[in-house]
N, C-alpha and C positions, 0 to 999 in steps of 0.2 A: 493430661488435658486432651479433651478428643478432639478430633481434627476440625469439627463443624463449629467448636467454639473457639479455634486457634483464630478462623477466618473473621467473626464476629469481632475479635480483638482488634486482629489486622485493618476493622475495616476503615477506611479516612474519607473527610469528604472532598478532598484533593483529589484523589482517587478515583471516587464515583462520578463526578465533574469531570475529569479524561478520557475515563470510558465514555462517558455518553457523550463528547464533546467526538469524540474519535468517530463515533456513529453518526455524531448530527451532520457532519462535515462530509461524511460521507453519504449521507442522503441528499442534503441539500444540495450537491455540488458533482458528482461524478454519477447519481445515481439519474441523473436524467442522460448519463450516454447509456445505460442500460435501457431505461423508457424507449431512447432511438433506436436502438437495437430493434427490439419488441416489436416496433412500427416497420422497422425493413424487414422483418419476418413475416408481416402481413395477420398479424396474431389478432383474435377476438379478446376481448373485455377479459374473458375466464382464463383463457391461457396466459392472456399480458400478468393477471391476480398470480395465476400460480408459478409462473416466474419469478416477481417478485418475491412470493411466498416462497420459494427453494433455497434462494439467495440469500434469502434475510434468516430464514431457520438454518441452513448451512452455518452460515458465519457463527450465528448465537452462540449453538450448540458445542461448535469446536472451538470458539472461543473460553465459554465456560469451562467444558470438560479438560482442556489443554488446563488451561492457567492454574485450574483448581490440581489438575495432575502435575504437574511443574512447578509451583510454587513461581512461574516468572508470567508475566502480562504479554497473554497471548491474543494478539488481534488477528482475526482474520475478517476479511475481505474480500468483494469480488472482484475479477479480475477486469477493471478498469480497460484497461489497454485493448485487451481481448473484447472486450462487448465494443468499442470503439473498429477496432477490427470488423465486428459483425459485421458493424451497418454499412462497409461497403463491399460485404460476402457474401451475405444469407441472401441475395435479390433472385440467385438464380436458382436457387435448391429450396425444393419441400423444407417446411419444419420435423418430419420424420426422419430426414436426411441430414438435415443441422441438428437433431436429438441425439441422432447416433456418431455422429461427430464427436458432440460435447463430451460423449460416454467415453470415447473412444482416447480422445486429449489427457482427462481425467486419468484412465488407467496409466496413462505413460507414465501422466506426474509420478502416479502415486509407484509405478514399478522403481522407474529413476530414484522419488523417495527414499524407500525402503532397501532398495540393494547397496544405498548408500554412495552411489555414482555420484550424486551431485553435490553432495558435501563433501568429495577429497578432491571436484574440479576446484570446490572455494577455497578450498583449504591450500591450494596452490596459488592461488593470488595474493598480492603482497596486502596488509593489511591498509596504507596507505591510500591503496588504488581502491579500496573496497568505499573507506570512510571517503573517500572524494565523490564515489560512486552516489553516496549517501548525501553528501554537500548537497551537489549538483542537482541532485531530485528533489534537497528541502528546500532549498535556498530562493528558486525563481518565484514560487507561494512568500516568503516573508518580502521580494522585492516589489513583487506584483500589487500587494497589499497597499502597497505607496499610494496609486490610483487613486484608491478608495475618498481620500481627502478630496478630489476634486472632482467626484459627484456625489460624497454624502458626508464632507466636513464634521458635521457635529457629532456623527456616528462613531467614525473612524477615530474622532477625537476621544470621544470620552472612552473610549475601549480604551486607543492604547495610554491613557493618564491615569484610569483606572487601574491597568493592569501596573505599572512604572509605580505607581503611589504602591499599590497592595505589594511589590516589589520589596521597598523601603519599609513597611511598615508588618507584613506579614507575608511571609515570600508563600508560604507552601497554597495560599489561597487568591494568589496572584490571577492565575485565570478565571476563578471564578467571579471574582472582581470585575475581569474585566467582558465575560460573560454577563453578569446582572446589568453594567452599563452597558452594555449594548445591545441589550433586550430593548432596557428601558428606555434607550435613545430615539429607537425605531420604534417604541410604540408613540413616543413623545413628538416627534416628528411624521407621525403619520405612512409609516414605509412597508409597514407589512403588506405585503403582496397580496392579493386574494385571488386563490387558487380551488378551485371546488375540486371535491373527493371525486377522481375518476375511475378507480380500479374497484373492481368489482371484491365482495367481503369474503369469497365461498374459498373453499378449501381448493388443494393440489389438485389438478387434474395431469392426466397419467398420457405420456405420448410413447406410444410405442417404435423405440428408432429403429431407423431401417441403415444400411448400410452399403454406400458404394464408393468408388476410387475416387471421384472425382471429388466430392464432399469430404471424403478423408485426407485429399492435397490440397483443396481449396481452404477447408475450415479448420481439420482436424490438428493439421502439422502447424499452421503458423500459430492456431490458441495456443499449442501448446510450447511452440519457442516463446513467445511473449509473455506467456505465464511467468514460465521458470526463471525467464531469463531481467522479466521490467518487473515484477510482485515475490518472487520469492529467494531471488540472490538479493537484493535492497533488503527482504525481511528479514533473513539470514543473520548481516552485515551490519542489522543496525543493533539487532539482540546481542551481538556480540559488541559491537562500539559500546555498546550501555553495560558491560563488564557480565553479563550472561552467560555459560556455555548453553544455548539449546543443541536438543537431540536432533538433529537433521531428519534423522531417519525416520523419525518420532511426529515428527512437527508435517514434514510436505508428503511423509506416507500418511497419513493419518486426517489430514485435511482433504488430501486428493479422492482418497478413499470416500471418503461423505460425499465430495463431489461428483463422484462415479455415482453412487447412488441413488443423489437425485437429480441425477441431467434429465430421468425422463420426464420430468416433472418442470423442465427446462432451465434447470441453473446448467450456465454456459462454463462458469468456471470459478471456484472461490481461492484461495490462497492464503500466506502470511500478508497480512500490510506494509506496507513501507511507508506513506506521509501520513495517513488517519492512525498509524502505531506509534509513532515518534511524537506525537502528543501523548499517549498511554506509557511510554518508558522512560520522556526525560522526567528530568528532575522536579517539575512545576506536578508533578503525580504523586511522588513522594520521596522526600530527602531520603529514604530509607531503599534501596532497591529490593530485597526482600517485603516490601510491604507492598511494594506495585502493581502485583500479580492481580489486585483487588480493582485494578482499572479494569483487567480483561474478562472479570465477572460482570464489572457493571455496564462494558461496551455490548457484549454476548447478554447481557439481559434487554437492552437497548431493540437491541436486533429483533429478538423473539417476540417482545410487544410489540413491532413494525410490523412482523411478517407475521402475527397474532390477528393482527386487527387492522393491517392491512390501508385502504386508500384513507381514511379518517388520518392514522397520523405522518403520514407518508403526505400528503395537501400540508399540516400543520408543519412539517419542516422545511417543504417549499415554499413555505407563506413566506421565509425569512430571507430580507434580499442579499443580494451574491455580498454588496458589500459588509455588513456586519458577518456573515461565512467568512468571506477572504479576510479579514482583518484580523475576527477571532483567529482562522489558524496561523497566520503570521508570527504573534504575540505566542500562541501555548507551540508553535513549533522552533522558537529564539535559543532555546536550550540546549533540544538536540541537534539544531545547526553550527551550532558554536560547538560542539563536542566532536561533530564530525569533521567540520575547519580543522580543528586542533588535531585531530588523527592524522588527518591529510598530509599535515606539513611538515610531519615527523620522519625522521628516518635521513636517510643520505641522499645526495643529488639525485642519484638515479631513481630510484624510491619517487623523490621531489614533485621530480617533471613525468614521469609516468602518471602520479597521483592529478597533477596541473594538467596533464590530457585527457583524462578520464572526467575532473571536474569540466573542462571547457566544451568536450563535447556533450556529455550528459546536460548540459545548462542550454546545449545551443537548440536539443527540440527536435533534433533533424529526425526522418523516418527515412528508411531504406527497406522494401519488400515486406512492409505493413507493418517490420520491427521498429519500436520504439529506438530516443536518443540511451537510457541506461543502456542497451544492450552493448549499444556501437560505442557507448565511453567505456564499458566495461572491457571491451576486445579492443579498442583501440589504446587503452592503459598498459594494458597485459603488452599487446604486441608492444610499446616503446621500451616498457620495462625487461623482456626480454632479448629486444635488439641493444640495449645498454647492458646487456650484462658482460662484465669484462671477460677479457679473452685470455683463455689454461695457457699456462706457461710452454712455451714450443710453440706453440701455434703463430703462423704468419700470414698476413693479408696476400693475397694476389702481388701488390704490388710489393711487396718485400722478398717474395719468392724472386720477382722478377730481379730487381736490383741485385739479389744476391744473386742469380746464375748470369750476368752481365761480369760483377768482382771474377768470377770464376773462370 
């Protein structure tokens, strides 16, 4: 059987519902700190279009290509974190000077990628700390979601009864369930947003970066700790929670790489996903994990017709307001937070309470030197877990040395 009709087999509508659920959520919802971005670079209509346009061909492309090459559901994404970074960076450099930046980010990921550097840093943290890592990032999305009932009740109702019933009665089309009711809530109720087409239809246009110290300290180094460190250790971490080996080397050389290529075209930075992929790899995707891979076609087709066709449907995803967004990923993110719970809590004390600081700081949000809360729960896990680790036999505290040359 050839491979193009193994995929046609594979294909589900659980599946194709995650993908584009993975994309919708992320236009409707993160993709206006990119828009801000855009505005603090002081960009025209055609650059703001081919920004988008980089971004959204970016992610397609290497999602497709990945998934269909890996047989597992490869989401990628742009880096969130980092375009939130821009907009209080880019005010004082050219856009030729944050091009060459973005280029410059890009190459590190993808050298770091590729030489394999940043899969044996992960591979030294305990598993534990990692899946907490992953709690912590889904979890405040399913709490926040709460809200929703007390400014759009009927909404937020019928989602999550929709999704709870299709639950009980057909688990694998649970989301999409609760998808149709909350399409239909908010047309039924009147809540669609109306947002007119603003970004211009035309194709890439080409900025030639230029390159100096200060833009490579200001923009270049922190993209690039916030990339690796809040989008692509989470994207890592949860491929692997969901019982995956990905290629490290494969996956953030490989993405980074695309990235390099079209920063002059201004994508800032794409990456693995972490919360719009955990809709595309738990279980509400497909009871089968070999058959999943089929969300990261249909999230990566998702993308292509955005950055295809550009402000038309990029307005129709912001038509839909934040509350049916938040609710929807709550409900298709319940899965993979409960798998990452259950990793967390495994293992021995030490394990425990390192995984327990890693989840409480990653949840609390905090920023330090423009770095996100993952980064500092992810170092701050590590550091308790390797301050508990127990002490080689012979060895004595300070205070035992002391005691003993007193006996003596």
């Amino acid at each position: 059987m050839s491979r193009g009709s193994s995929v046609l087999r594979d294909v589900s509508v659980s599946a194709v519902v995650a993908g584009f659920l993975s994309a919708l959520i992320n236009f409707a919802g993160p993709f206006l700190i990119v828009l801000e971005a855009t505005r603090a670079a002081g960009l025209n209509e055609a650059q703001t279009a081919s920004w988008v346009w980089a971004v959204a061909i970016g992610n397609g492309v290497c999602s497709i290509a990945l998934s269909l090459f890996t047989r597992i559901p490869v989401i990628v994404a742009w880096s969130t974190p980092g375009a939130a970074l821009l907009i209080a960076s880019l005010g004082g450099f050219s856009f030729t000077e944050a091009v060459g930046a973005f280029l410059v980010a890009s190459v590190a990921a993808a050298v770091v990628g590729y030489t394999g550097w940043f899969g044996r840093l992960l591979a030294r943290v305990p598993g534990p700390v990692l899946q907490a890592l992953l709690a912590g990032i889904l979890l405040p999305f399913v709490v926040t979601a709460a809200g929703a009932f007390t400014s759009a009740p009927l909404i937020a109702g019928s989602i999550v009864v929709a999704f709870f019933l299709g639950k009980r009665v057909f688990d694998r089309y649970a989301v999409l369930a609760g998808l149709v009711a909350g399409l239909a809530a908010t047309g039924a109720t009147g809540s669609f947003r109306e947002v007119a087409p603003s970004l211009a239809l035309g194709g890439p246009v080409f900025t030639m970066p230029a390159f100096t110290p200060a833009a490579l300290v200001s923009i270049a180094l922190p993209l690039f700790i916030v990339t690796m460190a809040s989008q692509n250790a989470p994207g890592l971490a949860l491929l692997h929670s969901q019982g995956y080996e990905p290629n490290d080397r494969l996956l953030v050389g490989a993405i980074s790489t695309v990235s390099a290529i079209l920063a002059p075209f201004g994508c800032h930075g794409i990456n693995l996903g972490a919360i719009t992929a955990a809709i595309a790899l738990g279980p509400e995707s497909h009871p089968d994990r070999a058959q999943r891979y089929i969300a990261g076609l249909s999230g990566g087709l998702t993308y292509l017709l955005v950055g295809s066709f550009g402000g038309v449907l990029v307005a129709g995803f912001r038509a839909i307001p934040s509350e049916t967004v938040s609710v929807l990923a709550a409900v298709a993110l319940l899965g993979s937070a409960l798998t990452a719970l259950k990793g967390a809590m495994g293992g021995d004390t030490r394990t425990g309470i390192a995984a327990l600081t890693t989840l409480a700081v990653t949840m609390s949000g905090v920023v330090f030197f423009s770095v996100g809360a993952a980064f500092w729960g992810l170092v701050a896990g590590s550091a308790v877990y390797l301050l508990l680790a127990p002490r080689q036999p012979g060895t004595r505290t300070g205070k035992e040395r002391k005691e003993n040359a007193v006996m003596t």
